[in-house]
N, C-alpha and C positions, 0 to 999 in steps of 0.2 A: 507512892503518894501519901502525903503524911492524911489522918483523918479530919485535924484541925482547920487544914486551908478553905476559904470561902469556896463554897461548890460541895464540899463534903470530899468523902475517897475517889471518887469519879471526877474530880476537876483536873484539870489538866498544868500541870505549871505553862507559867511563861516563860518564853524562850529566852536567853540571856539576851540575843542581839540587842531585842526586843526592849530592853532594860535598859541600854546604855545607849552614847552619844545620841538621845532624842530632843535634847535642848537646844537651841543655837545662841537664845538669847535668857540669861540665866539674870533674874530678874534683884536688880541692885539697890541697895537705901538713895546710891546715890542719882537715880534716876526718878527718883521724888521729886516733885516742886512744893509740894505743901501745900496743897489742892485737893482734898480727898477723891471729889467728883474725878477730877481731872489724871489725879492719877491712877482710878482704881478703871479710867478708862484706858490709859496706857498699859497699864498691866493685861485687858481686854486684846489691846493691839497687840502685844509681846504672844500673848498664849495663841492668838490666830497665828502667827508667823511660825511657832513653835509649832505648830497642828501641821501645815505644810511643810514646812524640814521635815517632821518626825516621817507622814507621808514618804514626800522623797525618801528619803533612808528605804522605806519600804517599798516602793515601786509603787505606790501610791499617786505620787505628785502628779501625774494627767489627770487620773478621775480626780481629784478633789481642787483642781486648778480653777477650776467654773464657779464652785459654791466656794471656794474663798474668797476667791478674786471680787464676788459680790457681794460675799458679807463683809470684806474689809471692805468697799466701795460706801454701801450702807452705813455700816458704822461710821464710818470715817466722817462722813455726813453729818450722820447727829453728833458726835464727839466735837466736831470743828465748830457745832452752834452753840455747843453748852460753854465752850473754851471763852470764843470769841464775846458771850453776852458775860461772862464772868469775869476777864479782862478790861471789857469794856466799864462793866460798874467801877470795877477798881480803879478808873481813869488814865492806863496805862496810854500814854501820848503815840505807843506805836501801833495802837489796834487797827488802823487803817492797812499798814505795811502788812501788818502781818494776818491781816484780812483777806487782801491778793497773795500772800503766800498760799494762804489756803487754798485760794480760788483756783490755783494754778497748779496746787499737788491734786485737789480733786481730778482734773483735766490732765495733768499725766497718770495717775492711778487709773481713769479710764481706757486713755492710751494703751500704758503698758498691760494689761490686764488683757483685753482685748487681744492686743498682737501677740501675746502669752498664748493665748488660748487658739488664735488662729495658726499659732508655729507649735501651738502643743506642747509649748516650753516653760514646766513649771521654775527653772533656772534660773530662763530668765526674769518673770514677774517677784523672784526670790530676790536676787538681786537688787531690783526696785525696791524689796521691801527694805532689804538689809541698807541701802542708801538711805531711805525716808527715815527707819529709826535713828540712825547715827544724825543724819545733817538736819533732821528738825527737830524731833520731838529731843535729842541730846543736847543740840545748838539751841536751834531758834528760841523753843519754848522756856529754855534758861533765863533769856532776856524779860521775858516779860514775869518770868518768877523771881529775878532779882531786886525790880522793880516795885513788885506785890509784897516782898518781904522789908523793905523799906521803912 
């Protein structure tokens, strides 16, 4: 063990596994809207999803099924008010639409989260997530940043 690493000659390295494929979701310019608020919350979202893959790889993903599934719940919460009142100022014509989108991924993030945790299956609440990023924060939220940049 070299003397220099953090820990001193007693620390122990990390294991390579340990080092690789722990990303799922490798965080892109083009997932910006140009928002700082908005995107430094999506980056928030991306590293919770990335905390649960890395988990799973590890045999992790049951114990940490519970406190993510609630801190994205939470989050998702305050993230969806800050969005919505910042769109709303901007006058964007869809904030109603995409007001019930919200309304409604809250209410499946509950759903799936729950039957997650009651099947023990961090897979499948994975899944969920890997859907939610692709079809809204990728889709939906494009819309109203095409609009905002106008």
């Amino acid at each position: 063990m070299k003397k220099n690493m953090p820990g001193g000659e007693n620390a122990k390295a990390i294991p390579n596994n340990m080092l690789q494929h722990n990303i799922l979701i490798v965080w892109k310019p083009e997932y910006e809207l140009g928002i700082p608020v908005v995107d430094e919350q999506h980056r928030g979202i991306v590293s919770t999803i990335n905390s649960l893959f890395f988990g799973m790889q590890h045999k992790h993903g049951e114990s940490m099924l519970t406190p993510i599934a609630n801190m994205v719940l939470d989050y998702t919460r305050i993230h969806f008010e800050i969005e919505e009142e910042f769109i709303d100022k901007c006058g964007f014509p869809g904030i109603d639409r995409h007001h019930l989108l919200h309304k409604e991924l809250i209410d499946e993030l509950q759903q799936s989260g729950k039957k997650s945790i009651l099947n023990k299956d961090s897979f499948q609440f994975m899944d969920f997530l890997k859907k939610w990023w692709v079809d809204h924060i990728c889709d939906k939220d494009r819309q109203f940043r095409d609009y905002i940049m106008k």
